[in-house]
NUDO-765700 format. One record per residue (C-alpha): residue number from 1; residue in three letters; x, y, z. Coordinates in nm, 4 decimals. Each point is the difference from the previous one (the first is absolute). Example, Ala and Ser with C-alpha at 12.3 -4.5 7.8 and 13.67 -1.06 7.14 Angstrom:
2
   resi   resn         c1         c2         c3
      1    ALA     1.2300    -0.4500     0.7800
      2    SER     0.1370     0.3440    -0.0660
This chain:
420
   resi   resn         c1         c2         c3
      1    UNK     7.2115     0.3374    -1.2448
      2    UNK    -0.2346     0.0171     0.3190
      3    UNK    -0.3800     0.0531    -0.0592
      4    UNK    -0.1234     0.2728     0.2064
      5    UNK    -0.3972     0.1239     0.0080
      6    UNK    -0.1034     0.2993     0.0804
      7    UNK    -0.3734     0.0761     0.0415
      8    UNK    -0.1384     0.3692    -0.0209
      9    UNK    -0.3507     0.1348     0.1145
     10    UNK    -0.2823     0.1908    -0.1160
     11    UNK     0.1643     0.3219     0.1602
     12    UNK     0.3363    -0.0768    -0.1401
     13    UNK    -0.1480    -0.0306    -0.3917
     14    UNK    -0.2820     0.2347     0.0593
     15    UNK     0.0993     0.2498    -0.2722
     16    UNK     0.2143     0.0075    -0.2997
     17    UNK     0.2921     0.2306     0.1859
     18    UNK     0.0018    -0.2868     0.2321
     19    UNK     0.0195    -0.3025    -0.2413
     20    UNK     0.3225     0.1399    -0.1174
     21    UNK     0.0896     0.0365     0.3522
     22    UNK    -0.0402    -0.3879     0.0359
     23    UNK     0.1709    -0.0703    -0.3688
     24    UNK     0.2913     0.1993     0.1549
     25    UNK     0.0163    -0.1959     0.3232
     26    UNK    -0.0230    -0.3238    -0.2354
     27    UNK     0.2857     0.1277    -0.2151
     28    UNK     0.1909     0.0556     0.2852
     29    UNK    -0.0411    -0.3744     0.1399
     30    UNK     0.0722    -0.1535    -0.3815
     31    UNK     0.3107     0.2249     0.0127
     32    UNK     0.1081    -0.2087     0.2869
     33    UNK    -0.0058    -0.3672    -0.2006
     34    UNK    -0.3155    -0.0885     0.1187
     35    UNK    -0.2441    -0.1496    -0.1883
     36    UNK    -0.3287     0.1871     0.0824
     37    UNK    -0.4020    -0.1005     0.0651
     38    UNK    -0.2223     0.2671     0.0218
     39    UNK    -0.3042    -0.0030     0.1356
     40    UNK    -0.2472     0.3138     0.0710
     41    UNK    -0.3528     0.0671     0.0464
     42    UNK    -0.2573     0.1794    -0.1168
     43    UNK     0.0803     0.3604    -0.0485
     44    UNK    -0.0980     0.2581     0.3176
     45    UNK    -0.3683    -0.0387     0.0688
     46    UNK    -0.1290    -0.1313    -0.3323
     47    UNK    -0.1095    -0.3287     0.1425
     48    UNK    -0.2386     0.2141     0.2426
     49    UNK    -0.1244     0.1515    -0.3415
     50    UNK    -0.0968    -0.3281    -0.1581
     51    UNK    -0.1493    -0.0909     0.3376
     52    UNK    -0.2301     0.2827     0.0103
     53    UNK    -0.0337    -0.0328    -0.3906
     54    UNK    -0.1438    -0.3943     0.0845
     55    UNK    -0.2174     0.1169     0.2984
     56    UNK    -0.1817     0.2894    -0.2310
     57    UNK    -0.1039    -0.3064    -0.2189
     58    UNK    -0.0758    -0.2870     0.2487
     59    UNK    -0.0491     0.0322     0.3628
     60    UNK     0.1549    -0.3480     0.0080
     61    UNK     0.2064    -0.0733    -0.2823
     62    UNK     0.0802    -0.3416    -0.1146
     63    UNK     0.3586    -0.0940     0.1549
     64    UNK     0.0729    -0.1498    -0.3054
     65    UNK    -0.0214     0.3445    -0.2027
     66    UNK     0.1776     0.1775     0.2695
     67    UNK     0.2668    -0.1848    -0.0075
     68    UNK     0.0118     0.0714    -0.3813
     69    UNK    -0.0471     0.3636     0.0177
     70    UNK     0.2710     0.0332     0.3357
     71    UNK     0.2777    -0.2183    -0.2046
     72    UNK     0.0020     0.3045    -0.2613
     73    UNK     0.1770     0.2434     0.2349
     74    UNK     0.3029    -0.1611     0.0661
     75    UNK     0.0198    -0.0907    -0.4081
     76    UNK     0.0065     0.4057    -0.0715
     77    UNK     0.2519     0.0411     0.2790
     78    UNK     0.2412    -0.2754    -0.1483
     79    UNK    -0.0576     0.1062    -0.3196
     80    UNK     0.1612     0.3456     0.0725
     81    UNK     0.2477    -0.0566     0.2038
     82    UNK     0.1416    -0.2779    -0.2572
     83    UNK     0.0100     0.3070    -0.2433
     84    UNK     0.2065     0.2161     0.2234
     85    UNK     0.2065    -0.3016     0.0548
     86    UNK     0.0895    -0.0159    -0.3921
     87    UNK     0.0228     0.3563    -0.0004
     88    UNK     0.3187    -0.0178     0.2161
     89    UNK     0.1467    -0.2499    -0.2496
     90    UNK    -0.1141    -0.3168     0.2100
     91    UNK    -0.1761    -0.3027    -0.1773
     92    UNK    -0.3284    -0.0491     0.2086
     93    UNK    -0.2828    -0.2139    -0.0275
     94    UNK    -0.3434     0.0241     0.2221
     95    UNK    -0.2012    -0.2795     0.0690
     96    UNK    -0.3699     0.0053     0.1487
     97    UNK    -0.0060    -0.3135     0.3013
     98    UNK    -0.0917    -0.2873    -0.2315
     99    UNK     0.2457     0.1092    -0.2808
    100    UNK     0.2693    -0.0309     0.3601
    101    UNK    -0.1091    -0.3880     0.0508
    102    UNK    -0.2026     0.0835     0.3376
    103    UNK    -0.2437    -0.2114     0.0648
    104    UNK    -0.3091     0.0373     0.2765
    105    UNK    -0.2494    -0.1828     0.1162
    106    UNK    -0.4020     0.0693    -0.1240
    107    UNK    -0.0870     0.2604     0.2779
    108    UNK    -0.0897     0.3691    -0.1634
    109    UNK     0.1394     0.2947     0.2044
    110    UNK     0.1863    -0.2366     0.2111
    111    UNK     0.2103    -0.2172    -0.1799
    112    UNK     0.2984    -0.1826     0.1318
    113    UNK     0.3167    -0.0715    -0.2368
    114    UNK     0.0318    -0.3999     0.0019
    115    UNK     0.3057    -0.0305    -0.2287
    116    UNK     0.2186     0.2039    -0.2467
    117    UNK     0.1176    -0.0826    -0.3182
    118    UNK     0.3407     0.2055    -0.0344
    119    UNK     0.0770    -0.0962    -0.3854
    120    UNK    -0.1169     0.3286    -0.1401
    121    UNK     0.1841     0.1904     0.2502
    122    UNK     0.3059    -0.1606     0.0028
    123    UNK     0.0154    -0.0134    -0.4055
    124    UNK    -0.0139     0.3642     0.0176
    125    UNK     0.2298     0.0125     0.2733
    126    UNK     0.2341    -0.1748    -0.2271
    127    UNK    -0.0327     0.2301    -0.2882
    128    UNK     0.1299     0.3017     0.2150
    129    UNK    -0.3756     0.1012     0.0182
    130    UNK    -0.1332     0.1864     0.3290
    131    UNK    -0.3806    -0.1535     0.1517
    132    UNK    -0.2758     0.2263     0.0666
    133    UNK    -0.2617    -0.2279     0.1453
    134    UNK    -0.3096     0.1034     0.0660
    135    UNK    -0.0840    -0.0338     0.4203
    136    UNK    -0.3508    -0.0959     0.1455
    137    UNK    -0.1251    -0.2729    -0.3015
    138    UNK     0.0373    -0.3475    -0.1150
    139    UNK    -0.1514    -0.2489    -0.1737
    140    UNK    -0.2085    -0.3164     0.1628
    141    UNK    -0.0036    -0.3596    -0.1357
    142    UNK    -0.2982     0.0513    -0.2309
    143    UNK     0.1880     0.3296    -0.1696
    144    UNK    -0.2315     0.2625     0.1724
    145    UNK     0.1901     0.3209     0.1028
    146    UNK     0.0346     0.0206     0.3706
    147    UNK     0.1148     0.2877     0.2641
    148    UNK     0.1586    -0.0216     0.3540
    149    UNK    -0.1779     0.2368     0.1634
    150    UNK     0.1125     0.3628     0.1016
    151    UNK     0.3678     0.0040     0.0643
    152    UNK     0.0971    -0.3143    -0.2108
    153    UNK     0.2722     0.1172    -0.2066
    154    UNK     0.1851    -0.0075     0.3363
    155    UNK    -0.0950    -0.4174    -0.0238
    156    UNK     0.1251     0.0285    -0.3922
    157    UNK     0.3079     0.0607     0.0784
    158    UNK     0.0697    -0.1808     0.2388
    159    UNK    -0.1148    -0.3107    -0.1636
    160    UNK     0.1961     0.1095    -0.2830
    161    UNK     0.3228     0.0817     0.2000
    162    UNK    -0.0262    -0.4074     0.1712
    163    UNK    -0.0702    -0.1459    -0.3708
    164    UNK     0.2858     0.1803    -0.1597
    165    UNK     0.2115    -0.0407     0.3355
    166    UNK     0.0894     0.3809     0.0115
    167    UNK     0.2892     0.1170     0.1696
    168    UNK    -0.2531     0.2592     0.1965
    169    UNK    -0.3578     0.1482    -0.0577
    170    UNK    -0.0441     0.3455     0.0427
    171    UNK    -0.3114     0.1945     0.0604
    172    UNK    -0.0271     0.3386    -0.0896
    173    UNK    -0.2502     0.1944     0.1462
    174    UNK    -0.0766     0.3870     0.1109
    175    UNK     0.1824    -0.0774     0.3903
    176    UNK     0.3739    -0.0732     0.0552
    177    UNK    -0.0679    -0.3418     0.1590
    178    UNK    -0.1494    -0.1491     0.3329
    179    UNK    -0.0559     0.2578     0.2682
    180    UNK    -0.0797    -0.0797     0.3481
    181    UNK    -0.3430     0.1566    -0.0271
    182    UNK    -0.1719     0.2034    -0.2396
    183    UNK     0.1713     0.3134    -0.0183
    184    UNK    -0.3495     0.1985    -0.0872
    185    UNK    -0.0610    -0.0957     0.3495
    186    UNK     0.3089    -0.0347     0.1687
    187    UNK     0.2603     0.2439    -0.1099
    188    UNK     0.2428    -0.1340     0.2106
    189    UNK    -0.0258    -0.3079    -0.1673
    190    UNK     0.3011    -0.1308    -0.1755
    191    UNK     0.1363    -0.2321    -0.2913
    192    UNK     0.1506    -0.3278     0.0983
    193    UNK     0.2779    -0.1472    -0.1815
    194    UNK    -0.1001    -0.3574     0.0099
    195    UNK    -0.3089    -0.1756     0.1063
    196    UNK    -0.0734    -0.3705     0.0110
    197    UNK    -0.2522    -0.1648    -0.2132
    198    UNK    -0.2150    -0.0624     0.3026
    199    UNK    -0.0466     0.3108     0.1568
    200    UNK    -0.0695     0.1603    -0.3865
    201    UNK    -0.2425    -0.2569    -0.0153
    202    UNK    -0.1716     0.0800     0.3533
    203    UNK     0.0391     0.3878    -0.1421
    204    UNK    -0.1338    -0.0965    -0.3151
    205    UNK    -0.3027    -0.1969     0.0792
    206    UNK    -0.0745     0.2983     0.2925
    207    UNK    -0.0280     0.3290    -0.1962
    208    UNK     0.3211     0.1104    -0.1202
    209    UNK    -0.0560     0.0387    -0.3736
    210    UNK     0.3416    -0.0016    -0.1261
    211    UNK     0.0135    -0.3969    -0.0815
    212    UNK    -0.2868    -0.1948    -0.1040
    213    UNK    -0.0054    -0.3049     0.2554
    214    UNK    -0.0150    -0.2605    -0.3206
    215    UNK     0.3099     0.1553    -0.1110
    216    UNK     0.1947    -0.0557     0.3380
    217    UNK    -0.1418    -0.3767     0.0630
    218    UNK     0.1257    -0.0656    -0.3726
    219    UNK     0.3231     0.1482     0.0894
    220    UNK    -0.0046    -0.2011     0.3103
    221    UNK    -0.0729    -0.2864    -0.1126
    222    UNK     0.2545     0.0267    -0.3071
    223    UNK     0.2895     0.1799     0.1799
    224    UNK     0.0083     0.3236    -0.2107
    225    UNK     0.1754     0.2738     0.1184
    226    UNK    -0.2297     0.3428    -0.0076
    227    UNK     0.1149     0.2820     0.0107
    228    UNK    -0.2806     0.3549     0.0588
    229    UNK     0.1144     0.3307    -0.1471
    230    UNK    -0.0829     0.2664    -0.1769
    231    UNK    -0.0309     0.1150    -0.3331
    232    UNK    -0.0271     0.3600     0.0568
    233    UNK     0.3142    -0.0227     0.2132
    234    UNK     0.3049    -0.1262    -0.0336
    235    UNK     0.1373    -0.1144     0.2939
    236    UNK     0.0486    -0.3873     0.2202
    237    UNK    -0.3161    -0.1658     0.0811
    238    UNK    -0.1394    -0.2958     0.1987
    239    UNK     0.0823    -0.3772    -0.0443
    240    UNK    -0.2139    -0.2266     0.0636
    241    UNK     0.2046    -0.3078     0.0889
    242    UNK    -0.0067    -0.3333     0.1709
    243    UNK     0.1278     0.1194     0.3343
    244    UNK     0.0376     0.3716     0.1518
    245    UNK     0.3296     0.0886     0.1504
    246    UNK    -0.0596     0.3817     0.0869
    247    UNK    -0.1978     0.0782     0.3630
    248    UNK    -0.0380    -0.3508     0.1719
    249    UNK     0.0284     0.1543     0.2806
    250    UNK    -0.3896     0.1367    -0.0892
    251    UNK    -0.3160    -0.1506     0.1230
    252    UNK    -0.2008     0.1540    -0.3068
    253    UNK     0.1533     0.1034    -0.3291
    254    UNK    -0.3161     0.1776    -0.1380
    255    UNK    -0.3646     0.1393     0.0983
    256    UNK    -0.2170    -0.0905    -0.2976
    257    UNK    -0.4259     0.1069    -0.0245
    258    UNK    -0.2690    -0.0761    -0.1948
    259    UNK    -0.3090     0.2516    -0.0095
    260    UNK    -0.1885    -0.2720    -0.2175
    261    UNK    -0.1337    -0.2162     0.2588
    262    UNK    -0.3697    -0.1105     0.0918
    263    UNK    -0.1240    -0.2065     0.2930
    264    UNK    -0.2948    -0.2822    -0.0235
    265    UNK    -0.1538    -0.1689     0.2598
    266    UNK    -0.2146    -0.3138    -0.0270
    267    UNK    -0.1744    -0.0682     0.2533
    268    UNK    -0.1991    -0.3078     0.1669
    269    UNK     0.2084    -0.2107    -0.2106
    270    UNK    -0.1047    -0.4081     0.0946
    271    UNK     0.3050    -0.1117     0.2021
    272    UNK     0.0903    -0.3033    -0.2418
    273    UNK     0.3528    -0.1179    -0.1540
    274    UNK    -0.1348     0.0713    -0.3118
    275    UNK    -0.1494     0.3549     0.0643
    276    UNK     0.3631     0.2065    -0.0996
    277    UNK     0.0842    -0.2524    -0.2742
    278    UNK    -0.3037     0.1183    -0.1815
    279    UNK    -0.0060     0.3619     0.0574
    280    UNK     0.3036     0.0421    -0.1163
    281    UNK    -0.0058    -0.2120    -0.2744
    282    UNK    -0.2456     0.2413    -0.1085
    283    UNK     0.2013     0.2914     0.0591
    284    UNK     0.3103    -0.1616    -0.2563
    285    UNK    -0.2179    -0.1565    -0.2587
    286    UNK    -0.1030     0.3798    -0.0730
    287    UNK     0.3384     0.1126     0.0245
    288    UNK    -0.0014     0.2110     0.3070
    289    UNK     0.3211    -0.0365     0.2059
    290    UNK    -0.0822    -0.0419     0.3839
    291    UNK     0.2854     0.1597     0.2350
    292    UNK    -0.0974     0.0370     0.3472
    293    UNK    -0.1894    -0.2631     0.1737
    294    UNK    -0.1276    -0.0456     0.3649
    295    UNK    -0.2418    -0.2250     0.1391
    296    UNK    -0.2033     0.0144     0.3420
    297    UNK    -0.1805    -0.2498     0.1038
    298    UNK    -0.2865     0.0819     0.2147
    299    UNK    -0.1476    -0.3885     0.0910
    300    UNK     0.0154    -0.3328    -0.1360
    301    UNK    -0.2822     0.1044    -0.2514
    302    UNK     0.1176     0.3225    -0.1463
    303    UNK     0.3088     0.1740    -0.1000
    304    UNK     0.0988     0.3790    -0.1668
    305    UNK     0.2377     0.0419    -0.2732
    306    UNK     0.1582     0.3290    -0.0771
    307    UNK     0.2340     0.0695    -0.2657
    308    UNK     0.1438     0.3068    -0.2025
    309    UNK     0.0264    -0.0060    -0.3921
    310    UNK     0.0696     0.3017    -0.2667
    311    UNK    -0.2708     0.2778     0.0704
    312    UNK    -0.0535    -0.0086    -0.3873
    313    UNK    -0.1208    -0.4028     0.0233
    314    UNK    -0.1735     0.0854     0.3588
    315    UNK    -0.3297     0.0215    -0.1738
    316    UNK     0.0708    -0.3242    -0.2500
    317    UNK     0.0689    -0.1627     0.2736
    318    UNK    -0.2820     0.0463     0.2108
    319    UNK    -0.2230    -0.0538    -0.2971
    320    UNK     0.1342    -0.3582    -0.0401
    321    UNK    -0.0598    -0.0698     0.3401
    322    UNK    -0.3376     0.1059    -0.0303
    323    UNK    -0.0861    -0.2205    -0.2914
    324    UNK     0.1229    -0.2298     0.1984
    325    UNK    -0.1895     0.0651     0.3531
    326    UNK    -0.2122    -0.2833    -0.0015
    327    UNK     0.2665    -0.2840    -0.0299
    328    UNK     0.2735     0.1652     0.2491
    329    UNK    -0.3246     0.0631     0.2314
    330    UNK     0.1565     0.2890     0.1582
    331    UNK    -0.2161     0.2684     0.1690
    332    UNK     0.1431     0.3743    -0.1426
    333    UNK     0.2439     0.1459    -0.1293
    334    UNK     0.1930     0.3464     0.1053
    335    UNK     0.2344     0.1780    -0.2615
    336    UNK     0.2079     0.2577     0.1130
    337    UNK     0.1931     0.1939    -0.2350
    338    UNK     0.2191     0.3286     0.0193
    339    UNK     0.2820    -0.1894     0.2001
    340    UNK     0.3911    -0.0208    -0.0645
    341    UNK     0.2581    -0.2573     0.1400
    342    UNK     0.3281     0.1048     0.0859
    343    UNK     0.2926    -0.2738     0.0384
    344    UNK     0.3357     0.0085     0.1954
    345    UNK     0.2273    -0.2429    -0.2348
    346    UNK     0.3827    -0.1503     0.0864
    347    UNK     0.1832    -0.3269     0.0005
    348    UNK     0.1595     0.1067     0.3829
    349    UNK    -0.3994    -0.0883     0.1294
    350    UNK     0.1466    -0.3752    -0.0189
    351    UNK     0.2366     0.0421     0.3057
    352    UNK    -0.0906     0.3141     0.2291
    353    UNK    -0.3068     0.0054     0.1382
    354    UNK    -0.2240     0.3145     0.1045
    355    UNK    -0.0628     0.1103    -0.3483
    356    UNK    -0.4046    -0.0713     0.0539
    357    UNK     0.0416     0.1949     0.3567
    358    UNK     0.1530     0.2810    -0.1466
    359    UNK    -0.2828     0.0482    -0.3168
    360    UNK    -0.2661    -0.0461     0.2139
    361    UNK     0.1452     0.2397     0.2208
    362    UNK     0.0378     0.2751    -0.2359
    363    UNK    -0.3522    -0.0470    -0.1661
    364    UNK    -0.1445    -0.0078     0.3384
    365    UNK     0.1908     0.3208     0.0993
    366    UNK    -0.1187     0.1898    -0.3248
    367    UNK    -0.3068    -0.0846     0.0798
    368    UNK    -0.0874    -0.2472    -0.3417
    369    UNK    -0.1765    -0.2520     0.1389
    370    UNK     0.0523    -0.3799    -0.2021
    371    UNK    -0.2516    -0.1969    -0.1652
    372    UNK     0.1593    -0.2944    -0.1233
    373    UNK     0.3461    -0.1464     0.0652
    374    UNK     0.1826    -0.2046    -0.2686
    375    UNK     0.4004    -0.1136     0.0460
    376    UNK     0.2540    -0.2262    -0.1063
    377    UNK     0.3495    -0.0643     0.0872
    378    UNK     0.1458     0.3218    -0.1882
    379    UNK    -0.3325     0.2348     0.0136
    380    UNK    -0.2963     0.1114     0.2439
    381    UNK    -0.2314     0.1532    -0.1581
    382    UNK    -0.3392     0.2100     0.1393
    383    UNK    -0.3084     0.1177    -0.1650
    384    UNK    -0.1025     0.3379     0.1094
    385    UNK    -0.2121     0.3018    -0.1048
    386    UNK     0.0935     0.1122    -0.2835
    387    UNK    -0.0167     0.3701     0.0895
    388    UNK     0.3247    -0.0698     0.2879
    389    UNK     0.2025    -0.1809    -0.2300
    390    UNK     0.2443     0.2952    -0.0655
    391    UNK    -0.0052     0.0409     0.3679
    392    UNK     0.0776    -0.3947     0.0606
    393    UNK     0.2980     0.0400    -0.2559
    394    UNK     0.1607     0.2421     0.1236
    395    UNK    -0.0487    -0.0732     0.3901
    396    UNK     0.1317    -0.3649    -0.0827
    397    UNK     0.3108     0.0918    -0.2614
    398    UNK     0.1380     0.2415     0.3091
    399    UNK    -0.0852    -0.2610     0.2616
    400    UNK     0.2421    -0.2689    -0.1580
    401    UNK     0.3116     0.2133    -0.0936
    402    UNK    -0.1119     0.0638    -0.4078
    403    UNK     0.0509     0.3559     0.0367
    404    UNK     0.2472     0.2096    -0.1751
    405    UNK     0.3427    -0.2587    -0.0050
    406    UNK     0.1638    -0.1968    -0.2497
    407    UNK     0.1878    -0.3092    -0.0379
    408    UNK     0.3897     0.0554    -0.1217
    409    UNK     0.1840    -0.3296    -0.0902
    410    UNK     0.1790    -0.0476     0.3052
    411    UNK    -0.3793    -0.0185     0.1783
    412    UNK     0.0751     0.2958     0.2501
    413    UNK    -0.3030     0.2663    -0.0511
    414    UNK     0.0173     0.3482    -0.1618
    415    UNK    -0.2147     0.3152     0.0181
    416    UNK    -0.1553     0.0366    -0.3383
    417    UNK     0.0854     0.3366    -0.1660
    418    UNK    -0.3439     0.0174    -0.1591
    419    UNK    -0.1934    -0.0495     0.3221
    420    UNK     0.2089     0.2587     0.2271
């Protein structure tokens, strides 16, 4: 029998009504000859409870006890939907992240899964047993309970699905897959069939907060078919896949935002080959992930360094420059926050040129005037205030053809009922 894993959000197990919801979705999976690993997180918004519960006592809590207090919400969630499961006459067994064999590295809050030991699964597996597995939490080398950050049950399970070389992986979540933009914002937008690894990676890392990124690299990496749908819904979704076959034809696939951005400039910075080494070495030994970067140089002497990071580690970040002001030498600093970036994403950037023409273009013509430019081979990406970023998303998903069509399997394009 094929292993399949299915992962389920906060959303999808945020109430007892919807618990047996999943246990029925399970059933109906077993019923099939699969063998089933389940993984879910933490039930609706009780991780935001123990957040605030942890920020009433400390103002800065030790990582180490947070990641002991988070761990406990996906335990209650796998808990109870292991009891449903037995309730509909299937053998179940939950497992917390260490009882699961995953193992992290020593970083609190952060974590990253180094290996997994799949005997405890698989024994269970053998004994006709389904495996609820807690998401988000591990266990480092020196036994202290770690988490992956917000979002990590998405890396669970994939981790999980490569280890136990699933069939599929399938994440179940409160939207029916990929769309091409956010539909809050677009409601044209619409739900792709397929999507390759890459671009949900681009779309990932950018804003769109139906994948977390770690999740997609670990699929990438480890081949795993995804697949996005919903739980609330049942109805085809979106596989995530090696290679796209549907709209090649397309430029851009998908219009992705972030409204969590911050700018920092340092200024006056000594124009040495050493100079960006060091400030940034700064930046990752406290954990702040740079994205953004441009440099001017103004003379042989001096240079200027801007660079855009989460708005919520804006001010961590400039602190640890500061502390840090006399050895980088650099004259001031300017923090601007309140920004968004918005990214045009799609594998057809490769070959057909005019896709940077056509942004700028648009932006330019909405009047949203760019701040920073970032691109790659499948994604351009601009920072912007944050205040036009509807605007920019919109303007842009119009101005390359995203509007209002579908893909059928022959490739030709179709009005979409929902949209007319």
């Amino acid at each position: 029998m094929s292993i399949v894993v299915q992962k389920f959000g906060g959303t999808s197990v945020g109430s007892i009504e919807r618990i047996r919801a999943v246990a029925e979705i399970v059933a109906k999976t077993a019923a099939k000859g699969h063998q089933c690993v389940v993984v879910v997180s933490a039930m609706g918004k009780s991780t935001d409870q123990l957040v605030a519960m942890a920020k009433e006592i400390s103002e800065n809590p030790s990582p180490r006890e947070m990641d002991m207090l988070l761990t406990t919400g996906e335990q209650v969630s796998i808990a109870l939907l292991s009891m449903a499961l037995q309730e509909k006459g299937l053998k179940a067994r939950s497992m917390t992240g260490w009882q699961a064999g995953i193992e992290t590295d020593h970083v609190h809050g952060k974590a990253m899964v180094r290996h997994v030991n799949t005997d405890a699964i698989l024994n269970c597996l053998n004994r006709g047993e389904v495996v609820v597995v807690a998401g988000f939490q591990g266990l480092s080398p020196n036994s202290e309970i770690t988490t992956l950050g917000r979002g990590g049950s998405d890396t669970t399970a994939v981790v999980l699905a490569a280890a136990l070389k699933a069939e599929y992986c399938e994440i179940y979540t409160d939207v029916t897959g990929v769309f091409t933009a956010d539909p809050r914002i677009v409601p044209s937008a619409r739900k792709m069939e397929e999507i390759s690894y890459e671009e949900m990676l681009e779309l990932a890392h950018l804003g769109a907060g139906v994948l977390h990124p770690r999740s997609v690299e670990a699929a990438l990496i480890n081949q795993v078919d995804l697949i996005v749908r919903s739980s609330f819904v049942d109805e085809p979704g979106t596989w995530v896949k090696e290679e796209s076959t549907m709209e090649q034809e397309l430029n851009v696939r998908g219009i992705a935002h972030d409204l969590n951005v911050a700018r920092i400039k340092v200024l006056g910075l000594p124009n040495h080959e050493h100079t960006l080494t060091r400030l940034f070495s700064l930046l990752a030994d406290a954990h702040i992930n740079v994205d953004i970067i441009v440099q001017s140089e103004h003379d042989q002497e001096t240079i200027d360094v801007a660079f855009s990071v989460a708005e919520n580690e804006g001010a961590e970040a400039e602190r640890v420059l500061q502390s840090a002001k006399e050895e980088l030498n650099f004259v001031k600093i300017l923090a601007e926050s309140g920004l968004a970036k918005v990214s045009a994403v799609g594998v057809g950037m490769m070959t057909k040129p005019g896709v940077a023409a056509k942004m700028f273009s648009c932006l330019s013509e909405a009047g949203v005037r760019v701040k920073m430019v970032s691109t790659s081979e499948i994604k351009i990406s601009c920072v912007i205030d944050r205040e036009l970023a509807k605007t920019a998303v919109q303007r842009l998903h119009t101005a390359f053809g995203l509007d209002g069509h579908k893909e059928t399997a022959s490739g030709k394009k179709e009005l979409n009922p929902s949209v007319v």
